[in-house]
C-alpha positions as CSV (number, residue, x, y, z in Angstrom):
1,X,-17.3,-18.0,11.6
2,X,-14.2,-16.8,13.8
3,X,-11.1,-16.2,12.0
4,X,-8.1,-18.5,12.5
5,X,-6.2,-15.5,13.5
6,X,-8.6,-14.4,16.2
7,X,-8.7,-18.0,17.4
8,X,-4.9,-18.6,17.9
9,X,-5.3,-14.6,20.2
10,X,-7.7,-15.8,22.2
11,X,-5.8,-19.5,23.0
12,X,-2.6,-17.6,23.4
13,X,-4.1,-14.9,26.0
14,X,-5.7,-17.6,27.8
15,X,-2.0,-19.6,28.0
16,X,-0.7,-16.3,29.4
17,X,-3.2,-16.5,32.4
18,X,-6.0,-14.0,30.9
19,X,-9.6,-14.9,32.2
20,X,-12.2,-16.2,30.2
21,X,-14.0,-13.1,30.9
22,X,-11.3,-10.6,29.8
23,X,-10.8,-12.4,26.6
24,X,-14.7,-12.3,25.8
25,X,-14.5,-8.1,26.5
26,X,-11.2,-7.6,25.1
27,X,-12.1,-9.5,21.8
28,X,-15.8,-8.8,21.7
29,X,-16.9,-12.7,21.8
30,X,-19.6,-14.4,24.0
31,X,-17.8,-16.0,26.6
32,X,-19.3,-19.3,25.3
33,X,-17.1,-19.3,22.0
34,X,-14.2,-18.2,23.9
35,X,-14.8,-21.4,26.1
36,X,-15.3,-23.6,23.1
37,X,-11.8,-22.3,21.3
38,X,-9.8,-22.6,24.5
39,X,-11.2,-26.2,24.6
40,X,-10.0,-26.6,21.1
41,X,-6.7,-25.0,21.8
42,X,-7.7,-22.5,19.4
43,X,-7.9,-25.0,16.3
44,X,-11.1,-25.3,14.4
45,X,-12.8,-28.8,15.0
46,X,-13.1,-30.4,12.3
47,X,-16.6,-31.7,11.1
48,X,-17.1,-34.3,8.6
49,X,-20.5,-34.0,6.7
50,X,-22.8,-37.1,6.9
51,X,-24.8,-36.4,3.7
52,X,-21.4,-36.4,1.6
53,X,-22.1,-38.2,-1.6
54,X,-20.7,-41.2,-2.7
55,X,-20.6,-42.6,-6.4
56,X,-18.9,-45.2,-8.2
57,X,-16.1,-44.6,-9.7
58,X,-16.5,-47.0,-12.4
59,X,-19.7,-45.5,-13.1
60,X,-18.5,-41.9,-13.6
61,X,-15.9,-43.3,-16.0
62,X,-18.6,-45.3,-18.1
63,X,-20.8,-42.0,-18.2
64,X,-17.8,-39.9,-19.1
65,X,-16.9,-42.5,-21.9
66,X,-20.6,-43.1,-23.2
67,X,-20.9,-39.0,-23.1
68,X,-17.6,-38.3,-25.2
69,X,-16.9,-35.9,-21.7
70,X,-19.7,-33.6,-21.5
71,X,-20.5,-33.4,-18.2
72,X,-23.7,-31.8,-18.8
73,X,-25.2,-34.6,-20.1
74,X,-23.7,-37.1,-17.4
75,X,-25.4,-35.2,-14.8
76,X,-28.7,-35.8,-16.7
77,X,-28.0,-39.7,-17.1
78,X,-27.4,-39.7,-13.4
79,X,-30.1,-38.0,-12.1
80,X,-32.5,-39.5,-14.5
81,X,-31.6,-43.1,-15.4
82,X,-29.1,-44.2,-12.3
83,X,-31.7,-42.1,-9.6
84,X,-28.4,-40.3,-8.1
85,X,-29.2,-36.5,-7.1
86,X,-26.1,-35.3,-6.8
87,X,-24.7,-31.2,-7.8
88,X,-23.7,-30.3,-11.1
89,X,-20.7,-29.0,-9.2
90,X,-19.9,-31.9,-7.3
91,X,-20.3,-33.9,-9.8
92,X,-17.5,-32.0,-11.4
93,X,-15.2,-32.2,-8.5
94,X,-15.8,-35.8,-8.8
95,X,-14.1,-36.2,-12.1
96,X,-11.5,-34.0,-10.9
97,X,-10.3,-35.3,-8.3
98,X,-10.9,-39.1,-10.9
99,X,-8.6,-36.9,-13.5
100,X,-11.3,-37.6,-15.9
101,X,-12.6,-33.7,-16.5
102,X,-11.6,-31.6,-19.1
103,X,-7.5,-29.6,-19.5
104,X,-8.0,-26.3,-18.3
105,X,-6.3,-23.8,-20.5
106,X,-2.4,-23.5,-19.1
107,X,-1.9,-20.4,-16.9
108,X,0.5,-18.0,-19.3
109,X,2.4,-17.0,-15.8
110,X,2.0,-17.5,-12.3
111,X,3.1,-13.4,-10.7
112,X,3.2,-13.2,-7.2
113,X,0.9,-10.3,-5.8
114,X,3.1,-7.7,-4.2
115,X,2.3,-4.3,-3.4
116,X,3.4,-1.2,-5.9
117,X,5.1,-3.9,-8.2
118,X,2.8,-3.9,-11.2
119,X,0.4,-1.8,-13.2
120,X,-1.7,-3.0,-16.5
121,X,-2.4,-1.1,-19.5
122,X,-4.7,-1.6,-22.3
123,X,-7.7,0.1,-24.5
124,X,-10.8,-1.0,-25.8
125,X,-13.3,0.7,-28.0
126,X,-16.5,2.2,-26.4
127,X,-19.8,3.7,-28.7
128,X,-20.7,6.4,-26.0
129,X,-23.4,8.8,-26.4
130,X,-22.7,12.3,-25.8
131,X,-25.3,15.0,-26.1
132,X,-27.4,13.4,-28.9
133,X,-25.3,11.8,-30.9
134,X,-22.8,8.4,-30.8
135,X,-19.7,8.5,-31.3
136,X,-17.1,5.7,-31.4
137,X,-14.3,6.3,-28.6
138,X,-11.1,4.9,-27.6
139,X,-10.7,3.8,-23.7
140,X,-7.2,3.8,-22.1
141,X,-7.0,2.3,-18.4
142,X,-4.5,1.4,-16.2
143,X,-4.6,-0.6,-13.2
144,X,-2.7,-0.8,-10.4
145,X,-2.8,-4.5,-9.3
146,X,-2.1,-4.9,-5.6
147,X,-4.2,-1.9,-4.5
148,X,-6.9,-2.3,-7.2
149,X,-6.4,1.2,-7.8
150,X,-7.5,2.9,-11.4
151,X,-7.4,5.9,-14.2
152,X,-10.0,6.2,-16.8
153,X,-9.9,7.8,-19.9
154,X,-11.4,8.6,-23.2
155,X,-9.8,9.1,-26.6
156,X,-11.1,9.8,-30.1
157,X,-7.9,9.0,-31.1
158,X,-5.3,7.4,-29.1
159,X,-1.9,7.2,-30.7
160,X,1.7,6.9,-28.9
161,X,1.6,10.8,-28.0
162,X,-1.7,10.1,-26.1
163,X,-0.5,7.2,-24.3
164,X,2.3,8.9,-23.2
165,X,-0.1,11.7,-21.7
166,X,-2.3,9.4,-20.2
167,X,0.2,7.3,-18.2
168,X,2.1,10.9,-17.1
169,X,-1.5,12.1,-15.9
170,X,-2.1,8.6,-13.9
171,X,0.9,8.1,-12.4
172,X,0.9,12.1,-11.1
173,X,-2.7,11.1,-9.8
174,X,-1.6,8.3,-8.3
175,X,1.7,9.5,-7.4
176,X,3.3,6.3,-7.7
177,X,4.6,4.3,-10.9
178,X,5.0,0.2,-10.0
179,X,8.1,-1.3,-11.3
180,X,6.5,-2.9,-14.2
181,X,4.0,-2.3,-17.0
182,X,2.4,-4.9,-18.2
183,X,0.4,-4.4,-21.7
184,X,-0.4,-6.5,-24.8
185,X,1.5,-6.7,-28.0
186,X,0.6,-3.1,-29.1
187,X,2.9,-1.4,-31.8
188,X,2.5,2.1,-29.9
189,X,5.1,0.5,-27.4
190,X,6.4,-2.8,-29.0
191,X,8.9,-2.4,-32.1
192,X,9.1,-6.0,-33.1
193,X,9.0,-9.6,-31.7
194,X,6.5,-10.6,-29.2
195,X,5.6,-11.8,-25.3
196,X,8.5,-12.2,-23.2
197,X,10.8,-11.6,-26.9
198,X,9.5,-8.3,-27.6
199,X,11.7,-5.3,-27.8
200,X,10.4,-1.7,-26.8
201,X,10.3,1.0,-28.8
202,X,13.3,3.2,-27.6
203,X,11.3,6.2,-27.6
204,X,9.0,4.8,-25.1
205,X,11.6,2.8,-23.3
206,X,13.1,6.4,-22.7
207,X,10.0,7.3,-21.3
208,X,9.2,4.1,-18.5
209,X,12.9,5.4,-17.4
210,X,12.4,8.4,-16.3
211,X,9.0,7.8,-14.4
212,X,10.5,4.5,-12.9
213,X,9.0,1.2,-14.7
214,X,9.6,-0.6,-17.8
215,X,7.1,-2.5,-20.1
216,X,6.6,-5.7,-20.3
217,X,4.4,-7.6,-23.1
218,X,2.5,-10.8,-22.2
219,X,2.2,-14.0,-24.2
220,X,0.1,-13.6,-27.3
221,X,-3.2,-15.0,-27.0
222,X,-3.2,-14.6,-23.1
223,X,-4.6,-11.6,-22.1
224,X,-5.6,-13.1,-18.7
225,X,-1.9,-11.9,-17.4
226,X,-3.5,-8.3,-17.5
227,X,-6.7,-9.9,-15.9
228,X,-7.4,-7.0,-13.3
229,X,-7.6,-4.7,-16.7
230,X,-9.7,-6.6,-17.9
231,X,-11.9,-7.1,-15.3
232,X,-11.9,-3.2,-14.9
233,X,-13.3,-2.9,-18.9
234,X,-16.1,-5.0,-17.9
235,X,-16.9,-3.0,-14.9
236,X,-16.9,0.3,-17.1
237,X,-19.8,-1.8,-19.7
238,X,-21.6,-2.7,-16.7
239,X,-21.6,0.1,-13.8
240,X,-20.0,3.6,-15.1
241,X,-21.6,3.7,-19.0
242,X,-25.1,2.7,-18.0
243,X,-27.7,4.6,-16.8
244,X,-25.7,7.7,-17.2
245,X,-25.6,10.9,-19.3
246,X,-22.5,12.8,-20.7
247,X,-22.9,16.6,-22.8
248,X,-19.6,16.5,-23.8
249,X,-16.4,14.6,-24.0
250,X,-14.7,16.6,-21.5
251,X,-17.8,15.3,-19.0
252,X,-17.7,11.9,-19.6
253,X,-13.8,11.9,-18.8
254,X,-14.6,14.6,-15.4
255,X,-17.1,11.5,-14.5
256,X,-15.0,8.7,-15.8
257,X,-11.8,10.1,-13.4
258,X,-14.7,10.4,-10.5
259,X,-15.6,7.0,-11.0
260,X,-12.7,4.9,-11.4
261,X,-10.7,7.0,-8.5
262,X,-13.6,7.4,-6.1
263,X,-16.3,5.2,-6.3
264,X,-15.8,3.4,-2.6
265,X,-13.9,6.5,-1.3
266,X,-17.1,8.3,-0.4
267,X,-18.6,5.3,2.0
268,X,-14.8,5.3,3.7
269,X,-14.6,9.2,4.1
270,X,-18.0,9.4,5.8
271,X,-17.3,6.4,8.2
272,X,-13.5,7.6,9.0
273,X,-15.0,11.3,9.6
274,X,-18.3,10.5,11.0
275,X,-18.1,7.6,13.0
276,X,-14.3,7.8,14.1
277,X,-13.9,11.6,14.4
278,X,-11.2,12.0,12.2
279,X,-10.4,15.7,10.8
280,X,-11.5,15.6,7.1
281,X,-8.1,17.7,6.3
282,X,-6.2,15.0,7.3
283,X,-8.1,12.5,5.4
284,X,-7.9,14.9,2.5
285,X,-3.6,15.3,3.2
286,X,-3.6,11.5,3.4
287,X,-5.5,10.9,0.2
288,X,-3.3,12.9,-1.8
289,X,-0.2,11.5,-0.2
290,X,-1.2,7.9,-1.4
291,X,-1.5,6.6,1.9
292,X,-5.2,6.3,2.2
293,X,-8.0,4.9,-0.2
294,X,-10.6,3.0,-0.6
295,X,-10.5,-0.8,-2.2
296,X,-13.5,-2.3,-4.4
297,X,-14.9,-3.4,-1.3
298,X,-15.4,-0.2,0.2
299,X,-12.8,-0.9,2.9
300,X,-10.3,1.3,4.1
301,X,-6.7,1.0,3.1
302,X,-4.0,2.2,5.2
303,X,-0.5,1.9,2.9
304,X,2.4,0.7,5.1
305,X,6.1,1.5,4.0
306,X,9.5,1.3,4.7
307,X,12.5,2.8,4.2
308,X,13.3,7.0,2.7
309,X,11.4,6.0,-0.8
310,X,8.6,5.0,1.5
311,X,8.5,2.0,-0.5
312,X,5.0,0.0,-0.1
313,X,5.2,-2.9,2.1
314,X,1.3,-3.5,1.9
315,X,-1.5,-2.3,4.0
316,X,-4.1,-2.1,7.1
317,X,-7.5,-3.0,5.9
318,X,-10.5,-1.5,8.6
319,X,-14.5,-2.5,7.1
320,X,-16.6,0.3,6.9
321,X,-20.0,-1.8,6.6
322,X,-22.0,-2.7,9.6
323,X,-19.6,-5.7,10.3
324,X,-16.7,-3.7,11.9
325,X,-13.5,-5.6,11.5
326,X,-9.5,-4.9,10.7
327,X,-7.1,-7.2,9.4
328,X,-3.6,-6.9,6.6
329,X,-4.2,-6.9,3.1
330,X,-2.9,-10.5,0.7
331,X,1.2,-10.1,0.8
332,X,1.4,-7.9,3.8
333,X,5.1,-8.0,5.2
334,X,4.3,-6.2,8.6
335,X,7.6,-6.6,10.1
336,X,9.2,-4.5,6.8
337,X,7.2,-1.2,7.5
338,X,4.3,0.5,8.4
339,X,1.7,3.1,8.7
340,X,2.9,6.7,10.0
341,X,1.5,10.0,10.6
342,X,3.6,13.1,11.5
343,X,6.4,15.5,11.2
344,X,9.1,13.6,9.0
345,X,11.6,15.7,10.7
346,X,10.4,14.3,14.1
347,X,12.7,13.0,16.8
348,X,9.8,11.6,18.8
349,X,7.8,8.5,18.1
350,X,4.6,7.2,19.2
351,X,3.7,3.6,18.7
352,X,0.0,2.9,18.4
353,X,-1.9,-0.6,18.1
354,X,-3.7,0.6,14.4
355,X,-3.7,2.8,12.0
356,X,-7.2,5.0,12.9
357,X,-5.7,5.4,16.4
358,X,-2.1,7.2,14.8
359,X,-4.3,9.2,12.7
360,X,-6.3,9.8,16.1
361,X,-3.0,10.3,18.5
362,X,-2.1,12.7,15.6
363,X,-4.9,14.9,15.5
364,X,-4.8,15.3,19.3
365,X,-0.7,16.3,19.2
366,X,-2.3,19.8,19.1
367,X,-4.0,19.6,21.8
368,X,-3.6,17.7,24.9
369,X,-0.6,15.5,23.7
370,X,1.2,18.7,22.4
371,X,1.3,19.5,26.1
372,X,2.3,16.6,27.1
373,X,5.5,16.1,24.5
374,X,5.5,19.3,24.0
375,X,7.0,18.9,20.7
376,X,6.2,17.5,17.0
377,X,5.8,13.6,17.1
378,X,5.3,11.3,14.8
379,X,2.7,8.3,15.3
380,X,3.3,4.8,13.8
381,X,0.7,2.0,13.6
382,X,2.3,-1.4,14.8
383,X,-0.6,-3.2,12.8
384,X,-1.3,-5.0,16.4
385,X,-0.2,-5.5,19.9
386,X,3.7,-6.3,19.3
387,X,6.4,-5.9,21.6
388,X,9.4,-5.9,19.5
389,X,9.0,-5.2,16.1
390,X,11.6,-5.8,14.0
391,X,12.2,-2.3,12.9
392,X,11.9,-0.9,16.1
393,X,15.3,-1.5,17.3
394,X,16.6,0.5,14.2
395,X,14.6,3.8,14.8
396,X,16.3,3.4,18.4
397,X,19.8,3.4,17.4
398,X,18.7,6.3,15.2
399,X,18.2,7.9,18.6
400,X,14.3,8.7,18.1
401,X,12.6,9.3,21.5
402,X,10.0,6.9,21.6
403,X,6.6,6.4,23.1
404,X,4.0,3.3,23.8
405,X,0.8,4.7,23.0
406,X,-0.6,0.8,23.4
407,X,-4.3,0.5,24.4
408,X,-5.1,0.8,28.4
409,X,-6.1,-3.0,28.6
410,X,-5.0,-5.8,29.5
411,X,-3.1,-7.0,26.1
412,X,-2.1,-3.0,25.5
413,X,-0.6,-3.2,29.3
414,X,1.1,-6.4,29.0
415,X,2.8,-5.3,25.8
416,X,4.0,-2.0,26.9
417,X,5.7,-3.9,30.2
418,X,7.2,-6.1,27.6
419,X,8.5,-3.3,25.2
420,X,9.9,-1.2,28.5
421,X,11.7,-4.7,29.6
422,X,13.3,-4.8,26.7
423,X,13.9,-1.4,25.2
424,X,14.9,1.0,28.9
425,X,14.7,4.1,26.8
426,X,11.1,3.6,26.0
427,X,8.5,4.9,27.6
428,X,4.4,4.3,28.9
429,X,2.4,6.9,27.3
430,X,-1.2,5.3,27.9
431,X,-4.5,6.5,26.9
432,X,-6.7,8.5,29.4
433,X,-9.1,5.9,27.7
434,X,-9.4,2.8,26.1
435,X,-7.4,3.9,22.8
436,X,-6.8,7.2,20.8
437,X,-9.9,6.9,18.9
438,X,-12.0,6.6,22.0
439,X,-10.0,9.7,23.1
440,X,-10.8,12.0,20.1
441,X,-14.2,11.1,19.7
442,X,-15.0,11.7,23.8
443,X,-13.2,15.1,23.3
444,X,-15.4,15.8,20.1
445,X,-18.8,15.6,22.3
């Protein structure tokens, strides 16, 4: 299936005159489906399904009544005395959409998902093995919600001094703290009350100052508002504790820190380092900066920011698997910030269609492009072919010297004519190839 987003491209490109041709190279698509979409005007067509089923309504609400609701045993009656195959899980769409199923539980909040603007905290206890014997432990996680990032760690006891230790060690690992904390109604951080009424011990709300957050309890009996904790606990029962051995409680937490920090980060090392060329001691730089991991998937993130804190804005997302493909992360606001590579102190700039190719243009600076600027740069992903960025004009009047690294096609050449329209002082600085990457890894051979 082709992505709206890629769609709407490839109908805009052929508005501004591209050939069908160009678009199928430029966007790796068989110049078939390029035909189709143009003929669509980039909109999917819409296809109604002929075997859709079709049941009373009247009979779904004698079932429901004659089954006191279960809809187990309505399917059964349906299939058995009325002759009607239909899906358990149509069926229950059915009495959705008839208002007929079953409340669902009421959502204890609804938090919008923005990048670096939550953690969650909890423990659970663990009977772990170590050498020959089992012992009962204590596990303390947090969980970093937009990135899906996380810290592990075991306890044989865990009392307000530990917790205090283990959120200083994962927010120095991490080397950010989100703005908020969200934990249950513990009495190692709550003093009394409960949910959105409790009050903090001062002790620790002295403590969530000086690293940057505060806590925040959720609603008793809804522990779902931590859900990505909790989801994390269950991965720990069902891939870190099986099927592995630990001598001592110092190795379980060395392999507990390995796992819950780098599980996926392997896979995206090797492809970014392997297949793309990239130096692994700027990899290794970027990792510890923050601005580089791996997600559950096994993607690779590239953190976008904005402003001197280098707040997070969200992120580039590249796929490692055999299914190359790029695209923003949920929340994204790519007109706030973005990806950069470089020499803070840096006067010049150059802009670059994606992440990998700053990391790229970057890695060549000390070579061929340090000729050619003949000075420290700094390289900025635009997250796509855009001509006028929002924050471009500000780095302008801030009287950077800037540079369109865009790629040498058609789509990197129109932009770049568009930028230099608009912007004088900028100028073309194109690719002896088809991008960065395709630079570095021809220079590499």
């Amino acid at each position: 299936m082709i992505e709206p987003d890629v769609r709407n491209a490839v109908y805009q490109l052929h508005q501004q005159g591209m050939s069908l041709r160009e678009i199928s190279r430029c966007l790796h698509l068989s110049r078939n489906a390029v035909r189709r979409i143009v003929k669509q005007q980039g909109k999917p067509a819409r296809r109604d399904r002929r075997d859709k089923k079709q049941i009373d309504p009247q009979l779904l609400e004698r079932l429901y009544r004659e089954c006191d609701g279960w809809m187990q045993r309505m399917h059964e009656k349906l299939v058995e005395e009325e002759g009607i195959q239909v899906g358990y899980s149509t069926l229950t769409r059915m009495l959705r959409e008839l208002g007929l199923s079953r409340s669902q539980p009421e959502r204890c909040d609804r938090v919008p998902d923005e990048p670096g603007a939550e953690m969650q905290h909890d423990t659970t206890l663990y009977r772990v093995k170590l050498g020959k014997q089992s012992v009962p432990l204590i596990a303390s996680l947090i969980y970093l919600r937009y990135s899906k990032r996380r810290y592990l760690k075991f306890y044989r006891v865990f009392n307000r001094f530990a917790m205090k230790c283990f959120l200083h060690e994962a927010l120095m690992f991490w080397g950010h703290a989100a703005g908020r904390c969200i934990i249950d109604n513990t009495n190692l951080a709550r003093l009394r009350g409960a949910g959105s009424r409790a009050v903090i011990v001062a002790e620790m709300e002295t403590f969530s100052q000086r690293y940057g957050f505060r806590f925040v309890c959720h609603a008793i009996d809804h522990p779902n508002r931590k859900a990505g904790n909790e989801r994390s606990f269950w991965s720990v029962e069902t891939g870190f504790l099986p099927g592995r051995t630990f001598s001592s409680l110092e190795d379980l937490n060395q392999q507990a820190r390995q796992w819950a920090s780098h599980t996926q980060l392997p896979r995206v090392h090797r492809y970014l380092s392997q297949q793309r060329g990239l130096s692994t001691a700027i990899l290794a730089s970027l990792i510890e900066q923050g601005k580089l991991y791996a997600d559950a998937r096994g993607n690779a993130v590239f953190v976008m920011q904005a402003g001197q804190p280098n707040r997070p804005v969200g992120a580039e997302l590249r796929g490692t698997g055999r299914r190359v493909w790029r695209g923003l992360a949920a929340g994204t606001s790519k007109n706030a910030g973005y990806f950069w590579i470089g020499d803070p102190g840096a006067q010049h700039l150059v802009l670059c269609e994606s992440a990998i190719d700053a990391i790229s243009c970057h890695q060549l600076h000390a070579g061929s492009l340090a000729a050619l600027l003949g000075r420290p740069c700094l390289c900025i992903s635009t997250a796509g072919v855009r001509p006028d960025a929002p924050w471009l004009s500000p780095l302008l009047a801030r009287g950077y010297h800037i540079y369109c690294g865009f790629d040498a096609d058609d789509p990197g050449d129109t932009a770049s004519r568009q930028m230099l329209t608009r912007h004088r002082s900028i100028q073309r600085l194109r690719p002896p190839r088809h991008d960065w990457n395709d630079v570095l890894t021809t220079a590499s051979q």
